[in-house]
C-alpha positions in Angstrom: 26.7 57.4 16.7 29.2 54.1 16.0 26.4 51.6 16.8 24.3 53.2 14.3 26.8 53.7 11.3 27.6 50.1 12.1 23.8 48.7 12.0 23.4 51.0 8.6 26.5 49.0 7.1 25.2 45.6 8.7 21.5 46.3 6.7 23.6 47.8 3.3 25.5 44.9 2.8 22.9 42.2 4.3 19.4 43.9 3.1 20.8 45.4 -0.3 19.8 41.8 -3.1 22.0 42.7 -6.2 21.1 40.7 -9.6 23.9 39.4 -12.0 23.4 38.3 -15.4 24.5 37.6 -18.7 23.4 36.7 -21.8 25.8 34.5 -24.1 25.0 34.5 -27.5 26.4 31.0 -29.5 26.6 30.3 -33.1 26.7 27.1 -33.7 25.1 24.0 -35.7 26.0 21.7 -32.5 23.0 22.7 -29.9 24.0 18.8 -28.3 27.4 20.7 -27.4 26.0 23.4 -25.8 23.8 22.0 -23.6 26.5 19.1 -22.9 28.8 22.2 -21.9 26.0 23.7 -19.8 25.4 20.4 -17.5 29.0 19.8 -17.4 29.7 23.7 -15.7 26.4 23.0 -13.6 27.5 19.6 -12.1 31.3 21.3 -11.7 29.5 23.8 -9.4 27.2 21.4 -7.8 24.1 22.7 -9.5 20.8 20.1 -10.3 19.8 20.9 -14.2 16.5 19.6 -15.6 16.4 16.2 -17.4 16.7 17.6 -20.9 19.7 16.2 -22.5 19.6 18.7 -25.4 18.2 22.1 -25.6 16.3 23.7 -24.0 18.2 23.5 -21.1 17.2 24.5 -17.0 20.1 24.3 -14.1 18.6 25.9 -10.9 20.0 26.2 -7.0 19.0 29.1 -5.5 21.0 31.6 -6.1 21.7 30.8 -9.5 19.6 30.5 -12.4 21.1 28.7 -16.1 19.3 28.0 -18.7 19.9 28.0 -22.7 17.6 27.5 -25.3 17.4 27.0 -29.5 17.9 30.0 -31.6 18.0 30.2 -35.2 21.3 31.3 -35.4 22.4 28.4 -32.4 21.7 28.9 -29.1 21.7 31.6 -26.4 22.6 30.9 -22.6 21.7 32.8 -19.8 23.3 32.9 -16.7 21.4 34.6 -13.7 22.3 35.0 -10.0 21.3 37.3 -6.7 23.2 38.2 -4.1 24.7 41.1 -2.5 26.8 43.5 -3.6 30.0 41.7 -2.4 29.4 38.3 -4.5 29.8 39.8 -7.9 33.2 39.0 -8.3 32.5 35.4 -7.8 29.1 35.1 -9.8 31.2 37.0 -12.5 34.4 34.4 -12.5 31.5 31.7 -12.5 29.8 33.5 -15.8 33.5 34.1 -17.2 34.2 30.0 -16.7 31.2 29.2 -18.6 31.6 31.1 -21.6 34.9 30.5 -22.0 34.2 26.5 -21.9 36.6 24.3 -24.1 34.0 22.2 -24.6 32.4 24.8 -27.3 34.6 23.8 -29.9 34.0 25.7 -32.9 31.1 27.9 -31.3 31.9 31.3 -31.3 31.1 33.4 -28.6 29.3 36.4 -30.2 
């Protein structure tokens, strides 16, 4: 009876993929800025981004997906990771980190 409640935890936290996102929507005139914020938080977490030095933008490493791209109103980023259940608080104070980037000066965070 322990072994098995303790192989049914091992497969719920190992087997169970959990996805994390979020969607930040910028308004801003300066889409230079934005992508200059995005490669700046990608490097910072050791993340290779495409070679686009304005939008639209692509930082991958598996987990962890970032890209932003031209809107009319400025620019939307999206911040995507998997992992299990457990990691959330730490793709979540990664997510947190980038929108609240002082590098966005007068972009507001809608």
């Amino acid at each position: 009876m322990k072994s098995t409640l303790i192989l049914a935890a091992v497969l719920l936290v190992a087997g169970c993929d959990a996805w994390f996102f979020r969607r930040i929507d910028v308004t801003t005139e300066k889409n230079m800025a934005v992508a200059e914020a995005i490669v700046a938080h990608a490097k910072k977490e050791n993340i290779p981004c495409s070679d686009a030095t304005a939008l639209p933008i692509e930082c991958w490493k598996q987990p962890i997906r970032i890209w932003g791209v031209a809107t009319e109103r400025g620019a939307v980023v999206c911040y995507n990771a998997m992992g299990i259940p457990l990691e959330k608080g730490k793709f979540t104070r990664r997510m947190d980190e980038l929108e609240s980037t002082h590098r966005w000066a007068r972009i507001s965070v809608v």
